[in-house]
C-alpha positions as CSV (number, residue, x, y, z in Angstrom):
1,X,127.7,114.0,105.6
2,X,124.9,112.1,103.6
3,X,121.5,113.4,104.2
4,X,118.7,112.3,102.7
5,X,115.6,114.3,102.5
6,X,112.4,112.3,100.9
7,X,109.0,114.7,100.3
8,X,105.8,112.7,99.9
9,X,102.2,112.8,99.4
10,X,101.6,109.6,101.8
11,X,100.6,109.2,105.0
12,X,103.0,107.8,107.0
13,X,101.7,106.0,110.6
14,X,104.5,106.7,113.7
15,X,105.3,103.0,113.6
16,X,106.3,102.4,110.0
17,X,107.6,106.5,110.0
18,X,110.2,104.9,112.7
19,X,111.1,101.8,110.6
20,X,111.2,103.7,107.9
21,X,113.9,106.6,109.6
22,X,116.1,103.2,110.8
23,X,115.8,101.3,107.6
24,X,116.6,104.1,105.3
25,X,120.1,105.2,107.9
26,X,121.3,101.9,107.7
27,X,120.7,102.1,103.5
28,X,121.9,104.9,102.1
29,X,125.4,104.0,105.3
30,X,126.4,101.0,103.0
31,X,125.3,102.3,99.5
32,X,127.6,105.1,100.0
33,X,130.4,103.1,102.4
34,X,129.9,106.1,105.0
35,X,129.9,105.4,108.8
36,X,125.8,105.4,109.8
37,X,127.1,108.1,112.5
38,X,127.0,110.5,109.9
39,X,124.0,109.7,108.4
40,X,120.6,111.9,108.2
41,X,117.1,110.7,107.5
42,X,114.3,113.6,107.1
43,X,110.8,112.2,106.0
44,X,108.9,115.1,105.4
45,X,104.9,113.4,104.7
46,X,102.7,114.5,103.7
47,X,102.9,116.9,101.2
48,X,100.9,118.3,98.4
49,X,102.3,117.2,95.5
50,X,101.2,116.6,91.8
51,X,103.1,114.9,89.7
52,X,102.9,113.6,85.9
53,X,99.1,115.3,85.9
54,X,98.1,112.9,89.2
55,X,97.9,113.2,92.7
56,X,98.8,109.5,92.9
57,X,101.0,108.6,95.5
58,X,104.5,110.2,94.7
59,X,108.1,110.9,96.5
60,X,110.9,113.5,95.8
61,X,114.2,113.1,97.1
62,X,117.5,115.1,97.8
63,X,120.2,112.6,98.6
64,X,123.7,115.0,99.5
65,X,126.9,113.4,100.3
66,X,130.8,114.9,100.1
67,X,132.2,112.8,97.6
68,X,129.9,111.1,95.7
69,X,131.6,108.5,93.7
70,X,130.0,108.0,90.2
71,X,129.9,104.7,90.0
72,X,127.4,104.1,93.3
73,X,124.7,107.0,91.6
74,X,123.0,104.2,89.5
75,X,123.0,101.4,92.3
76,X,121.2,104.5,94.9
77,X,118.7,105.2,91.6
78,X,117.7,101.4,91.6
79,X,118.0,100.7,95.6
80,X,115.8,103.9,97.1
81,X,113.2,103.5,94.8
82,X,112.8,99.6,95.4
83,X,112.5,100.3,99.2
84,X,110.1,102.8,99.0
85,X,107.6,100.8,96.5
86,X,107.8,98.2,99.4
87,X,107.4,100.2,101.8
88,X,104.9,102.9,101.1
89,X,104.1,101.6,97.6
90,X,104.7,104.6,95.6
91,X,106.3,103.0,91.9
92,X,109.5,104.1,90.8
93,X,108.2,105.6,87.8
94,X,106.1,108.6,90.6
95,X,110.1,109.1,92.3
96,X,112.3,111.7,91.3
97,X,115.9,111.7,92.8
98,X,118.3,114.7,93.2
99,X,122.3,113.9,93.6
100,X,124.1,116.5,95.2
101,X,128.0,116.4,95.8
102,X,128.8,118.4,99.2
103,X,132.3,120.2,98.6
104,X,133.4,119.9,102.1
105,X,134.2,122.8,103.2
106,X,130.6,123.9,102.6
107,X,128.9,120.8,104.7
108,X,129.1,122.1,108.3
109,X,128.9,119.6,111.2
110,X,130.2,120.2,114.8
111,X,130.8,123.7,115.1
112,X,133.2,123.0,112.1
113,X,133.3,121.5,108.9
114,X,134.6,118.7,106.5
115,X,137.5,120.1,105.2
């Protein structure tokens, strides 16, 4: 169900590209009380991007989920950011986020879907 896609212009080593993957499973699992089994991490680095008139290191995410609840949108805002200034150092203020609530009969998963 959740899938989290994150675009950036950083170079990302296979070591830290792993812990990021795990890390980043186990996240957005407990921000949005899902089971981790449904979880999916997609780093896609790097990639040209210029934001705010800089090439300075920057990150865009799509973060989907069936049923987002309201109330857990401004707690992801704060939470992916943070982790990804200590991870890859790329500031909050360079991170644009995109919420997307799944209507589950369009999220497909297991030669089926949610509904």
């Amino acid at each position: 169900m959740p899938c989290l896609k994150i675009r950036t212009n950083q170079t990302i080593d296979s070591t830290l590209e792993a812990l990021l993957l795990q890390d980043l499973s186990a996240l957005c699992a407990k921000l949005l009380s899902k089971p981790e089994k449904y979880v999916m991490i997609i780093l896609e680095p790097p990639c040209p991007m210029f934001f705010s008139g800089s090439d300075a290191p920057c990150a865009y995410l799509e973060l989907k989920s069936i049923g987002f609840k309201d109330n857990a949108i401004p707690n992801l805002a704060a939470q992916l950011p943070a982790y990804l200034l200590e991870k890859l150092a790329i500031p909050p203020d360079r991170i644009y986020i995109e919420f997307s609530d799944a209507k589950r009969h369009l999220w497909g998963w297991n030669a089926g879907t949610f509904e």
